[in-house]
Steps between C-alpha positions, in 0.01 A plus 500: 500500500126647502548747738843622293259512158239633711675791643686582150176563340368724778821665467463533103159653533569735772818652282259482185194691651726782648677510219147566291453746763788697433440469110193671564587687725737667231270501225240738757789752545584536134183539422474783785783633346314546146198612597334750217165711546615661818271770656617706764323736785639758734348499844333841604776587732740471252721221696437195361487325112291216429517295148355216352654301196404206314709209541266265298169391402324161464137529372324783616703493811813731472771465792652826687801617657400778752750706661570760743750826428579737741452834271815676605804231466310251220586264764308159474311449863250221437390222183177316500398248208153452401246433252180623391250519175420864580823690451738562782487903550660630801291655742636676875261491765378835606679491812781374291540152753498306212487425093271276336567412164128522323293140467751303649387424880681486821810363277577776318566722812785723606479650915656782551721481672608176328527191711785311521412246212383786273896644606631187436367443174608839311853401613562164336403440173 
C-alpha cells in the first residue's frame, strides 16, 4: 500500500515539474516573440545580419534574444538568449568567426558558422 502511495506521488511530481517546464518554457518563446528595442548590424562582407531585442527586464538587468540572419534570404540561422546590465549591441568579430552581443559574456555568443544548438534553436520557438 506504501509503495502504491509512494510511487503515485513520484509520479505526480514528475508530471507537475515538466509540466512547469513546459509553462515556462512557453512563456520564454512569447516573450522572444515580442521582443522591442531591436538593434541590428550588417557584417562587413555583407553576408550575414545580427540583431538583438529585448525580451524583458528585471532590475537593472534586461534579458536578450540574439539572433543570426543570413543577409540575402532573411532566413533565421542561429538564436541565443542572454542577459546583461550593459546593453546587448551586436558586434561581428573582425574575422567575422563569431558575434558577441556587447556586456553579456561567453553567453551571449553566436559562432559562425552556427553550431548545431545555435541551428537548433532559431528553428523551434
Amino acid at each position: 500500500m506504501k509503495r502504491l502511495i509512494l510511487k503515485r506521488l513520484v509520479i505526480f511530481i514528475m508530471v507537475m515539474v515538466a509540466g512547469l517546464s513546459v509553462l515556462r518554457y512557453i512563456l520564454d518563446a512569447r516573450a522572444r516573440a515580442r521582443g522591442h528595442e531591436c538593434i541590428s548590424v550588417t557584417s562587413q562582407s555583407g553576408i550575414y545580419r545580427a540583431q538583438s531585442c529585448v525580451t524583458g527586464m528585471d532590475g537593472n538587468v534586461a534579458f536578450y534574444v540574439g539572433k543570426l540572419y543570413d543577409a540575402h534570404s532573411g532566413k533565421v540561422l542561429a538564436r541565443t538568449d542572454f542577459d546583461s546590465m550593459d546593453g546587448g549591441d551586436p558586434e561581428f568579430m573582425p574575422d567575422e568567426s563569431a558575434i558577441l552581443f556587447r556586456g553579456s559574456g561567453e553567453s551571449g555568443e553566436i559562432h559562425i558558422p552556427p553550431d548545431w544548438r545555435e541551428r537548433l534553436k532559431a528553428k523551434i520557438p
